[in-house]
PDB file as gemmi writes it, atoms N, CA and C in Angstrom:
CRYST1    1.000    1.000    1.000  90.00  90.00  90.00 P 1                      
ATOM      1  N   UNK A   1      -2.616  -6.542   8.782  1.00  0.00           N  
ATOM      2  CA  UNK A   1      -2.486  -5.983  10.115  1.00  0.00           C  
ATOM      3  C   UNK A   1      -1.091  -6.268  10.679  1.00  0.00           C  
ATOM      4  N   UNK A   2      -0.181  -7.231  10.550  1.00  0.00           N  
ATOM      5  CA  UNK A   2       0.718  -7.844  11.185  1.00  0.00           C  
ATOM      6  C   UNK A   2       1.888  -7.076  10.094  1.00  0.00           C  
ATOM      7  N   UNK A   3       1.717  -6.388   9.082  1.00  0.00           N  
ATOM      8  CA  UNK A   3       2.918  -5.291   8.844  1.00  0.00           C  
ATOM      9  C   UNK A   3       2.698  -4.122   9.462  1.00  0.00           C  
ATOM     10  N   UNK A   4       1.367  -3.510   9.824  1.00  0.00           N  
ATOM     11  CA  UNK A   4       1.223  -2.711  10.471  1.00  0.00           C  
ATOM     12  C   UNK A   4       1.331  -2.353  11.615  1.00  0.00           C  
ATOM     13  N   UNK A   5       1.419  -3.462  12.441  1.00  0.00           N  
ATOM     14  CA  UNK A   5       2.086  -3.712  13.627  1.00  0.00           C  
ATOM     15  C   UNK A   5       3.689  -3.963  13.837  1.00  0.00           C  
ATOM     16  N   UNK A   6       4.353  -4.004  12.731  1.00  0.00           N  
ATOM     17  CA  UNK A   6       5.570  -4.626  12.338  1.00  0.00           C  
ATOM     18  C   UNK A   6       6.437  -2.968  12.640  1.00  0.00           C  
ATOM     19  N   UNK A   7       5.547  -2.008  11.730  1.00  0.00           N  
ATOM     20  CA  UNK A   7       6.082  -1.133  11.279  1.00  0.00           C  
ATOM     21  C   UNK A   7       5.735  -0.035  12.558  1.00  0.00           C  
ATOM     22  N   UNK A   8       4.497   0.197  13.473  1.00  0.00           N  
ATOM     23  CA  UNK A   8       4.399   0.683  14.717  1.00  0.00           C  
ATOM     24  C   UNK A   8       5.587   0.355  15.570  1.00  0.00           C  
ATOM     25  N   UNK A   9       5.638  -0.959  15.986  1.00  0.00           N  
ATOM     26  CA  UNK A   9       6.726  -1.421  16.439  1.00  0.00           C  
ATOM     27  C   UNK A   9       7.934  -0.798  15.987  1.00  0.00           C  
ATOM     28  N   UNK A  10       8.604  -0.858  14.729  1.00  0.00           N  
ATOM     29  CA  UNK A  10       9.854  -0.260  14.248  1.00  0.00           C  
ATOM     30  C   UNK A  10      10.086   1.199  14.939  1.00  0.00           C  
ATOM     31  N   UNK A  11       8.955   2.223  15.283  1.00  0.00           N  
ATOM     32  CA  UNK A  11       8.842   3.485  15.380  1.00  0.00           C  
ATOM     33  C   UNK A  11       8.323   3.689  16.709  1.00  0.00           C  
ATOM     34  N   UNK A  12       8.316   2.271  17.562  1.00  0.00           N  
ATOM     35  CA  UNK A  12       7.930   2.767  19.040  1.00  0.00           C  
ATOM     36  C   UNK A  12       6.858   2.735  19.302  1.00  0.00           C  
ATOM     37  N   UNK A  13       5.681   3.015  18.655  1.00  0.00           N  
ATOM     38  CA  UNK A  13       4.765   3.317  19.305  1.00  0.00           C  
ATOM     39  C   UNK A  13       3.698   2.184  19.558  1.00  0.00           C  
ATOM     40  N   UNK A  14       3.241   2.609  20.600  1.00  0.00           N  
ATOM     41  CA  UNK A  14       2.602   1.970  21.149  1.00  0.00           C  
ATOM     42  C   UNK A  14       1.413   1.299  20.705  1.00  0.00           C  
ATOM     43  N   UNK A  15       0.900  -0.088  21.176  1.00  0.00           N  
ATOM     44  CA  UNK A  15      -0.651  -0.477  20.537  1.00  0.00           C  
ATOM     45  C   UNK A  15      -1.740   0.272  20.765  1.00  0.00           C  
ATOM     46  N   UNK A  16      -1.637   0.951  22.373  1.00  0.00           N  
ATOM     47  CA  UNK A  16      -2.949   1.696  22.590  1.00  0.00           C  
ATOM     48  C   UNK A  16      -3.399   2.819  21.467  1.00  0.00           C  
ATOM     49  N   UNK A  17      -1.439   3.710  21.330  1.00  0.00           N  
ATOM     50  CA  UNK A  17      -1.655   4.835  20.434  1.00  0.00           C  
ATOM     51  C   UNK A  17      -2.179   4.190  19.084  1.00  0.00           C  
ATOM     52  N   UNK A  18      -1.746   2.900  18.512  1.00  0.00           N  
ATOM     53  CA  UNK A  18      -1.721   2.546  17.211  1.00  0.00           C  
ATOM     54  C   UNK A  18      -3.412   1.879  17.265  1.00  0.00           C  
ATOM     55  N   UNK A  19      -3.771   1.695  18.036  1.00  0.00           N  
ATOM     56  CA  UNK A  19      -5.366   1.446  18.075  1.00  0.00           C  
ATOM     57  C   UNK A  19      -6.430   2.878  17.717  1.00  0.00           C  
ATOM     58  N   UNK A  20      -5.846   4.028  18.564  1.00  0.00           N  
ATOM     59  CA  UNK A  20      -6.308   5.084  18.302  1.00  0.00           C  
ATOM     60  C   UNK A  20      -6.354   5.989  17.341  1.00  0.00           C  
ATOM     61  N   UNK A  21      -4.995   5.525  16.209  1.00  0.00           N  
ATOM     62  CA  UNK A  21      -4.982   6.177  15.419  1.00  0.00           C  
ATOM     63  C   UNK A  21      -5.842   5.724  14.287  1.00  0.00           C  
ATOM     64  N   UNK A  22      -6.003   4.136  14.049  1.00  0.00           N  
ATOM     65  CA  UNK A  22      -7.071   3.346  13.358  1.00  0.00           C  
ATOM     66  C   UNK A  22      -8.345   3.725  13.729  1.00  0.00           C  
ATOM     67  N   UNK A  23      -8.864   3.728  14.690  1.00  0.00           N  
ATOM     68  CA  UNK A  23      -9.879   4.581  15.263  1.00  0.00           C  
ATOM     69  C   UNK A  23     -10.223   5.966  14.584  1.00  0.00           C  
ATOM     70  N   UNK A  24      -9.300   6.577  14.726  1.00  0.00           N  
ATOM     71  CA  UNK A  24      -9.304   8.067  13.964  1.00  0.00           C  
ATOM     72  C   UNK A  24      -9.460   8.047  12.537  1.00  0.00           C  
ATOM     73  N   UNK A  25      -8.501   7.411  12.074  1.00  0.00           N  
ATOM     74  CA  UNK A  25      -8.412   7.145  10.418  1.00  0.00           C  
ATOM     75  C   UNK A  25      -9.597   6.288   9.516  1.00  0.00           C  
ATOM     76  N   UNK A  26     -10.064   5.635  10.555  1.00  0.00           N  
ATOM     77  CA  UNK A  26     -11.649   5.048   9.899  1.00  0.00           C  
ATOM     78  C   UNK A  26     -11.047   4.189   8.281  1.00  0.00           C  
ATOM     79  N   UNK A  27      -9.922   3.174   8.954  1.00  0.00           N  
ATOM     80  CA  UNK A  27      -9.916   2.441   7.395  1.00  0.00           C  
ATOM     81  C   UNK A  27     -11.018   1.851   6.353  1.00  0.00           C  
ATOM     82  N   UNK A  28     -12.082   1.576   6.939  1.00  0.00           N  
ATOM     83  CA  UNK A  28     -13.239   1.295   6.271  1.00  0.00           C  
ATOM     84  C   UNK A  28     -13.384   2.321   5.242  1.00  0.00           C  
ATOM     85  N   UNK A  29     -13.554   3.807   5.703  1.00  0.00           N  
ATOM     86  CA  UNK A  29     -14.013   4.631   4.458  1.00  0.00           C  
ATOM     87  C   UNK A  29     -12.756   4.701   3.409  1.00  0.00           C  
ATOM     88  N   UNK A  30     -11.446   4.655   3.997  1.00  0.00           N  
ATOM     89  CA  UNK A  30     -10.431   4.159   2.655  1.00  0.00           C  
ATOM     90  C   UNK A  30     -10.895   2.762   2.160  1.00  0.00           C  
ATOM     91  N   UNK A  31     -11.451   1.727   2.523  1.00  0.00           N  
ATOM     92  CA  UNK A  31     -11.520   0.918   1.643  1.00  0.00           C  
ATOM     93  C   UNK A  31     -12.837   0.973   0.980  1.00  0.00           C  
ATOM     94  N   UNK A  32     -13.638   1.501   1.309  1.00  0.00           N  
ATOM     95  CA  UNK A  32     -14.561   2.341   0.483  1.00  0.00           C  
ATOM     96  C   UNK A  32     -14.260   2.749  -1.014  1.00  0.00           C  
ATOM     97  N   UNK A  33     -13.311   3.592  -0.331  1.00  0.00           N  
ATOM     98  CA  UNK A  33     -12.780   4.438  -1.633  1.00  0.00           C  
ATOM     99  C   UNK A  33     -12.276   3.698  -2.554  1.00  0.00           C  
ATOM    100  N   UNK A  34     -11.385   2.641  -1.799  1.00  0.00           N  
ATOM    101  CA  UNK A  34     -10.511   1.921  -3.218  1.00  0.00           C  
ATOM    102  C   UNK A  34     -11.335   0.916  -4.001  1.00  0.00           C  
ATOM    103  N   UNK A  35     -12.505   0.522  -3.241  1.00  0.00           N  
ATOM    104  CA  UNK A  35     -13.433   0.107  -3.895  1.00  0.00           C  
ATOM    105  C   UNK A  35     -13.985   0.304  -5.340  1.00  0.00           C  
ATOM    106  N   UNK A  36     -14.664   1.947  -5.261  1.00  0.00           N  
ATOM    107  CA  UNK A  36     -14.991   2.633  -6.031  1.00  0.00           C  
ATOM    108  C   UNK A  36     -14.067   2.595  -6.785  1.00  0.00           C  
ATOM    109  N   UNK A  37     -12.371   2.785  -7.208  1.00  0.00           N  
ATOM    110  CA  UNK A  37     -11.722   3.571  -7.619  1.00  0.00           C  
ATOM    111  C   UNK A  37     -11.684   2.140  -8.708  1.00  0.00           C  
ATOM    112  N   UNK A  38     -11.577   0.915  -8.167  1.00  0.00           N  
ATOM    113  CA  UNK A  38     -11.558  -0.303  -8.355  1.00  0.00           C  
ATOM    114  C   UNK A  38     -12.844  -0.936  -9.009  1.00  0.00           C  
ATOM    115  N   UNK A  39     -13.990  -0.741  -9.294  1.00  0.00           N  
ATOM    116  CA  UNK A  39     -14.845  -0.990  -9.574  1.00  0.00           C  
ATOM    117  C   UNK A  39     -15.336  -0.027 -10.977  1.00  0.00           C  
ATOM    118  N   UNK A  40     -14.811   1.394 -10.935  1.00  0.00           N  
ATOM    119  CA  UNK A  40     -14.787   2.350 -12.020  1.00  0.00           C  
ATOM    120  C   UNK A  40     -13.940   2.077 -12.562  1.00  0.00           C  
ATOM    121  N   UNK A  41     -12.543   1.016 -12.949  1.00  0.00           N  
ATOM    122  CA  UNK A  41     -11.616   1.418 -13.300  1.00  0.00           C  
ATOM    123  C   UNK A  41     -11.161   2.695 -13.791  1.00  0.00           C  
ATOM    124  N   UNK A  42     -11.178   3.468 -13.445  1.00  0.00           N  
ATOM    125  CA  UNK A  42     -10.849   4.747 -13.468  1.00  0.00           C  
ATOM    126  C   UNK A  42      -9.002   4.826 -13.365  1.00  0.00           C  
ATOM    127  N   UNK A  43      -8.632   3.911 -13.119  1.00  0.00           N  
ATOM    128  CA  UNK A  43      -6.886   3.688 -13.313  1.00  0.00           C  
ATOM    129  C   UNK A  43      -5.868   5.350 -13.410  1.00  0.00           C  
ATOM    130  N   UNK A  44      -6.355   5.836 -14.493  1.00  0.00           N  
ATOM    131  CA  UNK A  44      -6.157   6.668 -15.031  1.00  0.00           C  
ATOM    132  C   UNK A  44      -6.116   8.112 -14.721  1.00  0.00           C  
ATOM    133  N   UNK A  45      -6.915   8.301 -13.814  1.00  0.00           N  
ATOM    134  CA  UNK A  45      -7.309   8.765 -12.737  1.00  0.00           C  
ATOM    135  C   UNK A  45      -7.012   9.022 -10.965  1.00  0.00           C  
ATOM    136  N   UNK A  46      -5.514   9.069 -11.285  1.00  0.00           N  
ATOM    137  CA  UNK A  46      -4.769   8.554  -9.670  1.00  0.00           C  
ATOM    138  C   UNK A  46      -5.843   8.978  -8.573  1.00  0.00           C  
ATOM    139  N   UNK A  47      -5.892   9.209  -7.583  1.00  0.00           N  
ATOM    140  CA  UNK A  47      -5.957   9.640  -6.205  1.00  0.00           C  
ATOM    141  C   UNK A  47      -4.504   9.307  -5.628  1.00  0.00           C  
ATOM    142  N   UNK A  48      -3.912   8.403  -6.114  1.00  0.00           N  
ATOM    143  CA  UNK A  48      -2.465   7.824  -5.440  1.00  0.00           C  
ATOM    144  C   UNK A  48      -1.966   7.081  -6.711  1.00  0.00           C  
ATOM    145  N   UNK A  49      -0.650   8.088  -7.078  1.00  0.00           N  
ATOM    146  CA  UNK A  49       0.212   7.152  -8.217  1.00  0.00           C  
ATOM    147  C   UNK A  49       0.747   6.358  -8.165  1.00  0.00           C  
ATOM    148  N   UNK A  50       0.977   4.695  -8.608  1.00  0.00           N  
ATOM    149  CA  UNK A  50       1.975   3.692  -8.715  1.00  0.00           C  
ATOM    150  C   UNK A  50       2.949   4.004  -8.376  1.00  0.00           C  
ATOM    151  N   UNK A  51       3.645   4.706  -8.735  1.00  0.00           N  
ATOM    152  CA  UNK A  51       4.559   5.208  -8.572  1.00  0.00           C  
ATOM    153  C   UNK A  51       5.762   5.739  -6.894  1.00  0.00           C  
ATOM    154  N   UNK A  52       4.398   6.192  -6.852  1.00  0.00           N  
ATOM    155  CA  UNK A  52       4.357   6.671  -5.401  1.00  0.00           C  
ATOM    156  C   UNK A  52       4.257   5.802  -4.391  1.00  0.00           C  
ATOM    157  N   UNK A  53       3.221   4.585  -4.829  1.00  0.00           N  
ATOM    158  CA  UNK A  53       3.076   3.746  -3.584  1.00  0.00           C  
ATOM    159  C   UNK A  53       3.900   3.097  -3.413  1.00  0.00           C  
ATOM    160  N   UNK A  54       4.616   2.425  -4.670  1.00  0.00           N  
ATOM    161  CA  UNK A  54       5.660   1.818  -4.551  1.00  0.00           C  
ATOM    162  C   UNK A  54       6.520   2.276  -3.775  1.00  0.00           C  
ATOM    163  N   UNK A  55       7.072   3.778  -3.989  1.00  0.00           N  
ATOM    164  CA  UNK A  55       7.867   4.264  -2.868  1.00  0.00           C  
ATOM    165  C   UNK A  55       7.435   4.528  -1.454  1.00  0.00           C  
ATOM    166  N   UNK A  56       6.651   4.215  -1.174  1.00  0.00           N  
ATOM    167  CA  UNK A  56       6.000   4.322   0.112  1.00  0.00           C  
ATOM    168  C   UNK A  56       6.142   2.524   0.213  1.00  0.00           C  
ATOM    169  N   UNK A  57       6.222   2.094  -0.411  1.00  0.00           N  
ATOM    170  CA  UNK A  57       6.151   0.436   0.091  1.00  0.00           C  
ATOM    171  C   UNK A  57       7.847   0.024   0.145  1.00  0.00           C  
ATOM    172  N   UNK A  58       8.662   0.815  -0.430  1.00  0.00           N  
ATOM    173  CA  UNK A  58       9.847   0.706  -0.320  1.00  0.00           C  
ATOM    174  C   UNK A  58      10.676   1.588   0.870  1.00  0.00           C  
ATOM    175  N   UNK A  59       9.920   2.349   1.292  1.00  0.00           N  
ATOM    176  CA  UNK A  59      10.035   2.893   2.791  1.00  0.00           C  
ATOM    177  C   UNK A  59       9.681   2.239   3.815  1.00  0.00           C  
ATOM    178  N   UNK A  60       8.523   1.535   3.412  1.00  0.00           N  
ATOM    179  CA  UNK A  60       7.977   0.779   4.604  1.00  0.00           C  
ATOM    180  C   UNK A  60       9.470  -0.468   4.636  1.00  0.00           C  
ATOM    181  N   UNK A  61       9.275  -0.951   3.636  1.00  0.00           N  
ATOM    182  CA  UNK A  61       9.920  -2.549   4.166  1.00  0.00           C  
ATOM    183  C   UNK A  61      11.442  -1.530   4.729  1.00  0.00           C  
ATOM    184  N   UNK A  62      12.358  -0.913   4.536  1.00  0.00           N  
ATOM    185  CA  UNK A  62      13.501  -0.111   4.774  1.00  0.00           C  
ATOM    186  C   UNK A  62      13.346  -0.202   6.303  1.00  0.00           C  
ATOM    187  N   UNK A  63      12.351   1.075   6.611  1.00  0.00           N  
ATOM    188  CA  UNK A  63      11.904   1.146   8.294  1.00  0.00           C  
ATOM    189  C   UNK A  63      11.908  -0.181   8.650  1.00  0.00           C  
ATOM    190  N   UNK A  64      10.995  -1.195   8.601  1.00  0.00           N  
ATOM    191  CA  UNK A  64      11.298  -2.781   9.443  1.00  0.00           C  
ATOM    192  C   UNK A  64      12.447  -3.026   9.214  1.00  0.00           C  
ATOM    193  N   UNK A  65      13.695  -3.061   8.170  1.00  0.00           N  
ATOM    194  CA  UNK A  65      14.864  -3.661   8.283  1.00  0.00           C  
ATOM    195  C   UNK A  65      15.288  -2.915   8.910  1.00  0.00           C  
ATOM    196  N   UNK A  66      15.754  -1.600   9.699  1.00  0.00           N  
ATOM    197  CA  UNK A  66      15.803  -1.017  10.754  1.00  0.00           C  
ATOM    198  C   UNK A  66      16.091  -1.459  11.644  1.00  0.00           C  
ATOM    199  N   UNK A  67      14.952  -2.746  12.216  1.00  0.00           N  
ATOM    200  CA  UNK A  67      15.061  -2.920  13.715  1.00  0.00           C  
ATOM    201  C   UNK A  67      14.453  -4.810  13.067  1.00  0.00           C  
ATOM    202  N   UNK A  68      15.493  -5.245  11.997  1.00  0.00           N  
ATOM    203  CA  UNK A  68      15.829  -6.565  11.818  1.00  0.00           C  
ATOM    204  C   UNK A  68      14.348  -7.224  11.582  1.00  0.00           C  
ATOM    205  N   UNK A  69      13.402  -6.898  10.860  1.00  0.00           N  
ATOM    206  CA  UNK A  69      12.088  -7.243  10.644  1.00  0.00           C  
ATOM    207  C   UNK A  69      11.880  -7.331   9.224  1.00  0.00           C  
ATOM    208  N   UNK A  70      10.638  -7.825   8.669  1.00  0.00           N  
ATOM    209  CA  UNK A  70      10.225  -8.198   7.910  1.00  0.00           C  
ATOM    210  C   UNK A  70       8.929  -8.013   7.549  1.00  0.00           C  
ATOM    211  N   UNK A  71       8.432  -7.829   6.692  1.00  0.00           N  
ATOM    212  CA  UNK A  71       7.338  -7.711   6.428  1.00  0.00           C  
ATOM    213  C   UNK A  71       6.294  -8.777   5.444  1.00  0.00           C  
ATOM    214  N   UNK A  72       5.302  -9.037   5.658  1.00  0.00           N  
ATOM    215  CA  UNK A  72       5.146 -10.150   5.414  1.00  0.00           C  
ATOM    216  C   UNK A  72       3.948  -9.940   3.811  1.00  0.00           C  
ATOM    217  N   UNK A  73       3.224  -8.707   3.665  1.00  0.00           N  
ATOM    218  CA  UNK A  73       2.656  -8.292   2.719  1.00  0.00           C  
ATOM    219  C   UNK A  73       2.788  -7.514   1.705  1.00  0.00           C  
ATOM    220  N   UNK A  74       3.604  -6.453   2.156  1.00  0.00           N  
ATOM    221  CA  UNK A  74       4.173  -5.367   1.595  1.00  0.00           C  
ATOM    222  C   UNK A  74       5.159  -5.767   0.605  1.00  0.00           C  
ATOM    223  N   UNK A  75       6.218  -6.681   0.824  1.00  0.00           N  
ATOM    224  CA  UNK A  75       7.068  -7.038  -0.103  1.00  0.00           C  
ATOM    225  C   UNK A  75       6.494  -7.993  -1.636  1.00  0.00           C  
ATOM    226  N   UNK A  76       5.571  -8.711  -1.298  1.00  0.00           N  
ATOM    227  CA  UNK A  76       4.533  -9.622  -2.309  1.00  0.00           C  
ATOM    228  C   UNK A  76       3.681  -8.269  -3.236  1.00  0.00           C  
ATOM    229  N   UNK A  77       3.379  -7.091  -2.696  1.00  0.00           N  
ATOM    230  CA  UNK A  77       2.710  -6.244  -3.150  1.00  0.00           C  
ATOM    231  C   UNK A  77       3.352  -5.622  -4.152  1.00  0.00           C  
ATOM    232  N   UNK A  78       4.681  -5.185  -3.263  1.00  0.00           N  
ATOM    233  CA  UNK A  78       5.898  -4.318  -4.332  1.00  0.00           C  
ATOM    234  C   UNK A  78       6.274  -5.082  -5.393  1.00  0.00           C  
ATOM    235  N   UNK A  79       6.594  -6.200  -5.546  1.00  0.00           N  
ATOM    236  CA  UNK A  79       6.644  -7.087  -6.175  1.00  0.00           C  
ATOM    237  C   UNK A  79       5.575  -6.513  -7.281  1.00  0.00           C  
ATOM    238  N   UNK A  80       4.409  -7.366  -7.572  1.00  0.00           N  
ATOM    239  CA  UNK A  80       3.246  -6.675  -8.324  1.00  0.00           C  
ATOM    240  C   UNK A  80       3.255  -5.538  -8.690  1.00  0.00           C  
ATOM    241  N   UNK A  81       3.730  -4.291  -8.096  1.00  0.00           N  
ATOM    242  CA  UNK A  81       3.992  -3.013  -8.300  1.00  0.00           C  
ATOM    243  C   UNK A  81       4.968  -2.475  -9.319  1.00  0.00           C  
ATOM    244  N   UNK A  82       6.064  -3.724  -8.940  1.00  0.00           N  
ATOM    245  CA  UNK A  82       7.046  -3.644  -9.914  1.00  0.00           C  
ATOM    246  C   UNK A  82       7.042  -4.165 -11.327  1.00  0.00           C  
ATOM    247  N   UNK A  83       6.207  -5.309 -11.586  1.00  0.00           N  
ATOM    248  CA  UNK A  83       5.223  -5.842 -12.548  1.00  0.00           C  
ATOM    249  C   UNK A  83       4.700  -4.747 -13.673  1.00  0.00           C  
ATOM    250  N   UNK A  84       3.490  -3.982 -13.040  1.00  0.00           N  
ATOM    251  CA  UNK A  84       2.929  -2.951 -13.406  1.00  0.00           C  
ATOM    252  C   UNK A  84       3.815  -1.598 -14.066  1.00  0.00           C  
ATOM    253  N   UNK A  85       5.127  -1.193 -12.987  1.00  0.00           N  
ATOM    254  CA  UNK A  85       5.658  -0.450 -13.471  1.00  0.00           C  
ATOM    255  C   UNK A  85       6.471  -0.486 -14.773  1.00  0.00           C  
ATOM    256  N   UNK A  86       6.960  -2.006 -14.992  1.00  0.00           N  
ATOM    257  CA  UNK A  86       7.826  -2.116 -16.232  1.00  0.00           C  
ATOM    258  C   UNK A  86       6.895  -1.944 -17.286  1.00  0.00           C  
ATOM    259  N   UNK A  87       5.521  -2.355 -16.913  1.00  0.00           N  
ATOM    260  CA  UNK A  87       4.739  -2.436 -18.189  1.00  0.00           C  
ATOM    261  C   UNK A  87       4.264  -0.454 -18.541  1.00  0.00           C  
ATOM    262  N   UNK A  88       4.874   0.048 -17.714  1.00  0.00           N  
ATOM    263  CA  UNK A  88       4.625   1.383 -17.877  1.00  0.00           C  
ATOM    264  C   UNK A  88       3.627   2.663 -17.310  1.00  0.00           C  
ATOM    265  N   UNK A  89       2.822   1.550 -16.155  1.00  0.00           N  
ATOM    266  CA  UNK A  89       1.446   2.528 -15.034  1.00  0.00           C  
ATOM    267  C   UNK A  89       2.288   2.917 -13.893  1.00  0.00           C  
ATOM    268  N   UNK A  90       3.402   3.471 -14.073  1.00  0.00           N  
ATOM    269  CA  UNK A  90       4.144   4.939 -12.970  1.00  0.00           C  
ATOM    270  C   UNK A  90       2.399   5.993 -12.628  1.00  0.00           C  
ATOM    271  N   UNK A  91       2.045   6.195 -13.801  1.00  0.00           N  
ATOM    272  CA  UNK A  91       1.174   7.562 -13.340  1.00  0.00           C  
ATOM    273  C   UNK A  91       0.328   6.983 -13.265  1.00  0.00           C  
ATOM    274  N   UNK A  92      -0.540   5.953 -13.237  1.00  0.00           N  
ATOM    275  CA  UNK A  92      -2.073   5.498 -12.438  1.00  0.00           C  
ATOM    276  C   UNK A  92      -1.888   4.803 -11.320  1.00  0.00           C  
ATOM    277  N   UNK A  93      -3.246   5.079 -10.904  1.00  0.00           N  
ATOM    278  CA  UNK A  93      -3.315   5.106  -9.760  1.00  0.00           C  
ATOM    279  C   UNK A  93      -2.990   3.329  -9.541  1.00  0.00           C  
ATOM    280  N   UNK A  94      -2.699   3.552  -8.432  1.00  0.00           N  
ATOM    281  CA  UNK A  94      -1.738   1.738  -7.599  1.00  0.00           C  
ATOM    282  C   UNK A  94      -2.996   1.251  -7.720  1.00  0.00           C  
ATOM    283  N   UNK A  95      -4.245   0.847  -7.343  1.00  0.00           N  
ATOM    284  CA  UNK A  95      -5.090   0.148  -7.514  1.00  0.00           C  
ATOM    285  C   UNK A  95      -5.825  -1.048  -9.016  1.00  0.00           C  
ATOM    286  N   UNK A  96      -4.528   0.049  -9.818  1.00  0.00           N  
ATOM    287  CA  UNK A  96      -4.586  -0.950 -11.223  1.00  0.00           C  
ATOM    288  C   UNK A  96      -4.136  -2.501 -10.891  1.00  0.00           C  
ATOM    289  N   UNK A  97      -3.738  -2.517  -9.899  1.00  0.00           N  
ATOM    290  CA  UNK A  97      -3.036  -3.760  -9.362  1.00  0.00           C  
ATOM    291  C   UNK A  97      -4.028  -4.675  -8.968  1.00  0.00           C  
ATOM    292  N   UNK A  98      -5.516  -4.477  -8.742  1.00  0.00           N  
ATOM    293  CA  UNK A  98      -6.532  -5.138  -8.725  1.00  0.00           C  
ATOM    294  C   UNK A  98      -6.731  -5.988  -9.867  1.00  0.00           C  
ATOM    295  N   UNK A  99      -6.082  -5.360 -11.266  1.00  0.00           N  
ATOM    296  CA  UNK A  99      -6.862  -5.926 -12.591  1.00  0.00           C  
ATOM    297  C   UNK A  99      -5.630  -7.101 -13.175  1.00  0.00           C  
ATOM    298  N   UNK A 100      -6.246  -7.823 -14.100  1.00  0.00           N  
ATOM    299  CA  UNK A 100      -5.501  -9.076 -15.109  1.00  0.00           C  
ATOM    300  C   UNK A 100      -4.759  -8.161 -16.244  1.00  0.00           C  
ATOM    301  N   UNK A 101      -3.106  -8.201 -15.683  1.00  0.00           N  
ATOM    302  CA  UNK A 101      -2.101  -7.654 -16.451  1.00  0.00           C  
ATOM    303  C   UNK A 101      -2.077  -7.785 -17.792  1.00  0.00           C  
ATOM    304  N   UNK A 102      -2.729  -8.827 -18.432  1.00  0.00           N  
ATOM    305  CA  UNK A 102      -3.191  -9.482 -19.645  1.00  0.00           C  
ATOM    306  C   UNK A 102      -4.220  -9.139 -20.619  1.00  0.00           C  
ATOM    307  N   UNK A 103      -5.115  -8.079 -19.681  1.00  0.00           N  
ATOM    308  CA  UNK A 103      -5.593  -6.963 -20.510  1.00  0.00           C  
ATOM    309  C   UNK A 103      -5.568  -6.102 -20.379  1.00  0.00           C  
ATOM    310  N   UNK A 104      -4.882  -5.468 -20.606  1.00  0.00           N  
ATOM    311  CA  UNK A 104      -3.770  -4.341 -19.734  1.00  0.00           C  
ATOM    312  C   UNK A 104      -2.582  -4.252 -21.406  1.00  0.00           C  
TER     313      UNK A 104                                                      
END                                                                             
């Protein structure tokens, strides 16, 4: 929550709006999903490529250095992301990041 607030902040907006939009977006049924996606290992199977998130996690931390911030999860994640990618999962889905690189 406290990058997500990191990164509202970077872009202005407000807590009320940033309450409402969580409201709207119903993160529960995304973590639903990654559940499933995570429990099938289905890896293989993007809904969202490694690849991709990574660059979305490398946007995020960018935007907070912006306005002299930090992020406190996102960077530990990319990290791991970057892990995954040398070993070659660009095209599965980011949630492979749940599993032991070691059987893999």
């Amino acid at each position: 929550i406290s990058d997500l607030v990191t990164l509202a902040d970077s872009y202005n907006i407000l807590a009320t709006d940033l309450s409402m939009l969580i409201e709207l977006l119903n993160p529960a049924t995304v973590a639903l999903g990654r559940l499933r996606k995570i429990t099938s290992k289905t890896f293989d199977q993007p809904s969202w490529e490694l690849s991709m998130a990574r660059k979305d996690a490398r946007l995020m931390m960018e935007q907070a250095a912006t306005v002299n911030k930090q992020l406190i999860v996102i960077p530990a994640v990319a990290e791991k992301m970057d892990m995954w990618l040398k070993k070659g999962y660009a095209k599965n889905d980011w949630t492979i990041l749940s599993q032991d690189p070691n059987e893999y």
